[in-house]
Structure formats: C-alpha cells, structure tokens
N, C-alpha and C positions, 0 to 999 in steps of 0.2 A: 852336276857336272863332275866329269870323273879326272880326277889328278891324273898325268899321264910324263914322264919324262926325269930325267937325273935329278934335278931339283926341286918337286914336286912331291908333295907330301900329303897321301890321304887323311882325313879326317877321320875319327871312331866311327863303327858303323851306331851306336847307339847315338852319335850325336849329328851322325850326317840324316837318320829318317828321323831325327825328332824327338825323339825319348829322354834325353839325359845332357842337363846344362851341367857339364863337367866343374865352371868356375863355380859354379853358386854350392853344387854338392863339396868343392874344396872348403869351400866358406864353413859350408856346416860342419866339417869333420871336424876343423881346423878346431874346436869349441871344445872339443872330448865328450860332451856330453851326449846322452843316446840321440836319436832323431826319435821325434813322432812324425810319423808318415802318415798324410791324409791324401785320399783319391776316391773322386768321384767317378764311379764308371755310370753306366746304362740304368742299370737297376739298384744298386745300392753305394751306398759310404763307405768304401776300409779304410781301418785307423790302425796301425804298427806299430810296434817300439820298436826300435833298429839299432841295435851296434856296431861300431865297427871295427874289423878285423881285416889282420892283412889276407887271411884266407877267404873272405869273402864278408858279405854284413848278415850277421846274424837277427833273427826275428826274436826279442825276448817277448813280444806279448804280442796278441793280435785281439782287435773285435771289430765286428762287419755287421751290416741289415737284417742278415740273414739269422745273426746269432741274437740282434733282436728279437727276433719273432719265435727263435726256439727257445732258448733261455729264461726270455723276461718277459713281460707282461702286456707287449710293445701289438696292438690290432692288427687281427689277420686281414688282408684285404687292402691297407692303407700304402703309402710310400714308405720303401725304406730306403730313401736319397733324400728327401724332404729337410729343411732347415730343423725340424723341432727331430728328425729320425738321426742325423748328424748328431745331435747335441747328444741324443743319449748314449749312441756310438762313442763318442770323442770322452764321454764320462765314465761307460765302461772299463774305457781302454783306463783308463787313468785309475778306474779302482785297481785294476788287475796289473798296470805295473807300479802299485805302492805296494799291494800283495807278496810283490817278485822282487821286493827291497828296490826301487828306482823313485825318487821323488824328484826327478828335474829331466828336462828334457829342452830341447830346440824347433822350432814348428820345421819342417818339411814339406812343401807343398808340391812340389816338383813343376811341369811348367802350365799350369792352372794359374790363371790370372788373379792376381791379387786385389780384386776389389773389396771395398768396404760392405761386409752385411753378408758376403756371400756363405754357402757350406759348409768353407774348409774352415770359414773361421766362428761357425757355429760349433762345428766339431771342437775346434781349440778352444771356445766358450766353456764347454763341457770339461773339459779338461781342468781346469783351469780352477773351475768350478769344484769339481773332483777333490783337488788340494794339489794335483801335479804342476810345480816350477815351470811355468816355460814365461819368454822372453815376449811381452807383448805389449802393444797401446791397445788402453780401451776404446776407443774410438773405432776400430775395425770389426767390431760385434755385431750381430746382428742386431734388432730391438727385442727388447722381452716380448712382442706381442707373437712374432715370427717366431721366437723360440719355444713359447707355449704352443705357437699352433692355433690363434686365434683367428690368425687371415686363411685358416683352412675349415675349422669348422670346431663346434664345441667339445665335441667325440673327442678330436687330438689331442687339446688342453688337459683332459686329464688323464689320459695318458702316458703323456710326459711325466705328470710327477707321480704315476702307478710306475711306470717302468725306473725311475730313479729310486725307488725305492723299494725295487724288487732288485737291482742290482747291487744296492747297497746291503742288503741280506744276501747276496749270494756271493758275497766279497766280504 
C-alpha cells in the first residue's frame, strides 16, 4: 500500500519489497565488528566479509560455490548450495579473512530463517572451524554426519576434507 498525504511517510524501497530488515542490520553495525554475510541463492552459497562505512559497506573478502569448484578440490558435477559445500564455503572465507588480518566477525544472515542445522549455519560451522571469532551457540550446527556429506553419498565425505585441505594450502 502506498503512503499518500501530509502525514504520511513511505517506507525504504529496500524494506518495503523485502530485502533489508533495517533494525536487525542496526544491531549488527552497532557491534563494530565486520559482518560475515551468508546467502543462499539457486545454485550456490556466498559468504562475505563486510565492513562498514559511511560511504557505503565495503566487501573485505569474498568466497562462493563456484570458487569451490575452480580453486579447490570441491567434485565437478555435485551441489555447490549443499550443507557439507556451505561448510567449505564458510571455511574458505574465514582462511582468507585471517589472511586480510580480520580474526572476528558477526553472523549476518539477512532475512533467511534461522533454523537450527540449516546452510547458513553450516557455513558459520566452517567458520568457526577455520579459527574466525564469531558469536554463537553450539546447538544451532548442523550434525557432523550432514557436514561430511554422509546423508549424500560416500563420494562427498571425502571431499570435504580433500577441499579443507586444499584451502588450507592455498591460504
């Protein structure tokens, strides 16, 4: 519905189609510390380091699905949105901003549902895992069996830890 009159005060257009919970991103800023930004599109996982600025938020580090499969050691052919493609995603990022001097950070999910076991907190697994600070309960993880990739198939299981340590070499 559109505001219309003397009194009457539109809303951002980022928050009126949906994109952007203004109070929650206040929350995070509020903290100083970067954001890690997790979003699950169609086809894969991107994971972000974000600072911010009053000119805009800067990206200090990025890794995605794609950079799975070019990079690391991650099988052609499989998912890269997958809970165990997440995890190595969320691990990456986290070598590559201790690399860029950053060892702490804030989850960012944006407005992806916060259940327990899901993606975005396989990808913070990874993270976490990595050695990068962020703020979390264990209880929101996914299980090791879904992180290795066992409720997929034997192929993924080792995978996971070929690409952990193909990232770890090239970090």
């Amino acid at each position: 519905m559109m505001a219309h009159g003397r009194r009457q005060r539109r809303r951002y257009k980022r928050r009126s189609i949906g994109v952007t919970d203004y109070h929650r991103r206040l929350k995070l800023l509020r903290n100083g510390a970067p954001r890690a930004v997790v979003r699950v599109t169609n086809t894969q996982v991107i994971c972000q380091l974000v600072s911010y600025s009053a000119d805009g938020d800067m990206v200090v580090t990025a890794a995605d699905g794609r950079g799975l499969l070019g990079k690391y050691a991650w099988p052609k052919g499989t998912s890269t949105k997958s809970v165990p493609a997440a995890y190595c995603t969320g691990y990456a990022l986290a070598k590559q901003a201790q690399k860029a001097g950053h060892d702490e950070a804030v989850l960012d999910i944006g407005l992806a549902a916060s259940t327990p076991g899901n993606r975005v907190f396989a990808a913070l697994k990874g993270m976490v895992d990595a050695g990068l600070e962020v703020p979390h309960s264990d209880d929101i993880f996914p299980s090791e069996e879904r992180i290795n990739g066992a409720h997929i198939n034997d192929k993924i299981a080792g995978a996971v830890q070929k690409t952990k340590n193909a990232i770890e070499e090239a970090n």
